[in-house]
C-alpha positions as CSV (number, residue, x, y, z in Angstrom):
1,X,-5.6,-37.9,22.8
2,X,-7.9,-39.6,20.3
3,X,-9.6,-37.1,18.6
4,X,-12.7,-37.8,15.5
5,X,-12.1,-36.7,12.2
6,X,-15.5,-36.1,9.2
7,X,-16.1,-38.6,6.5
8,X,-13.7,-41.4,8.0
9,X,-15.9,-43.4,5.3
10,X,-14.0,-41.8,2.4
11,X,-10.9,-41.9,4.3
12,X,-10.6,-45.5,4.5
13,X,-12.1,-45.8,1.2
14,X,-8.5,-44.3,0.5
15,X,-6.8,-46.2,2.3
16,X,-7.8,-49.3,0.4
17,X,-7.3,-47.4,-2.6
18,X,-3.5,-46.7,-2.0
19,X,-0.8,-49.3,-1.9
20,X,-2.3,-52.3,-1.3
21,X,0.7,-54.2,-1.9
22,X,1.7,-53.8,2.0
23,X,-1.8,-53.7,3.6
24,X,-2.8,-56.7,5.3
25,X,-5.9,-57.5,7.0
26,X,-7.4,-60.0,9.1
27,X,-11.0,-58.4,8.6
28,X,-11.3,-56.6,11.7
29,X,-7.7,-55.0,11.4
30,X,-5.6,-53.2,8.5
31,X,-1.8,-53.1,9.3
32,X,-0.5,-50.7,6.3
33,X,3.1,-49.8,5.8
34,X,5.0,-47.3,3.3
35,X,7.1,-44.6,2.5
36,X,6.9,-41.3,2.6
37,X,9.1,-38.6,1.6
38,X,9.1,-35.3,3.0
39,X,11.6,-32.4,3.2
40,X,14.2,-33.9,1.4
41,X,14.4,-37.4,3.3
42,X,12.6,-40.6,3.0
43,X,10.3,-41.6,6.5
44,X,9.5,-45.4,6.8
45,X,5.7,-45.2,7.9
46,X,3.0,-47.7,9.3
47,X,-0.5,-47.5,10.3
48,X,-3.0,-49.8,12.1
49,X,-6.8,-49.5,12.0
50,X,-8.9,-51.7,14.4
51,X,-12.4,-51.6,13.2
52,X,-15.6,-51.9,16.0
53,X,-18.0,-54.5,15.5
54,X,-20.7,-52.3,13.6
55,X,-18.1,-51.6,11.1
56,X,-18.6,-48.0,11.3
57,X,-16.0,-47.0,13.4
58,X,-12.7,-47.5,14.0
59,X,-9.5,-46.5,15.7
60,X,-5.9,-46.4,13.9
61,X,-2.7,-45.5,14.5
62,X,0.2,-44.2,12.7
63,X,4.0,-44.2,13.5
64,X,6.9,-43.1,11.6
65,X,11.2,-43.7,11.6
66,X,13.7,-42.7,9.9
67,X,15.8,-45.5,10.0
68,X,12.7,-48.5,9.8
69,X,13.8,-50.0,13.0
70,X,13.2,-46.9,15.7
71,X,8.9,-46.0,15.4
72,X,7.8,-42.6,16.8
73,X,3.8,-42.1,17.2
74,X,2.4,-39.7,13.9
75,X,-1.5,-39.5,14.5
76,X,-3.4,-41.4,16.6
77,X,-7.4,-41.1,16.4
78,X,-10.6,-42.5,16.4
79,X,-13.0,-42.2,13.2
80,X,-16.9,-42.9,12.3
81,X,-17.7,-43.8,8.8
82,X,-20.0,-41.1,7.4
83,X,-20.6,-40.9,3.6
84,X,-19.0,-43.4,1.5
85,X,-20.3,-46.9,0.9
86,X,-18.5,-49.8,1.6
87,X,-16.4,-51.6,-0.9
């Protein structure tokens, strides 16, 4: 299910602001990966966002492993930009 989240402007904004060192993007689509530790263990974690034409809205995906090699899906969405500006 793809469900809208508020102020996907500010969350991208974040996005951008984190890690950079494994983002990559061709314009139109960010690949992101990291890790992430939670409960004691370290998760390998990636995430794509494929922005829409208008470049206001966009859907993105997330997966997770434990191991870096098997991916499960995390969150899956799609998101309209709403109050920050673009940078």
């Amino acid at each position: 299910m793809i469900r809208p989240i508020q102020n996907a402007g500010c969350f991208v904004e974040c996005l951008k602001r984190g890690s950079t060192k494994y983002l990559t993007s061709d314009g139109k689509v960010w690949n992101r990966t990291w890790k992430q530790d939670a409960k004691g263990r370290t998760y390998h974690c990636r995430s794509t966002c494929v922005f829409a034409a208008d470049g206001k809205t966009f859907t993105y995906n997330w997966d997770f492993s434990e191991d870096g090699t098997s991916w499960k899906p995390w969150i899956k969405g799609l998101a309209t930009r709403t109050g920050c500006s673009r940078t």
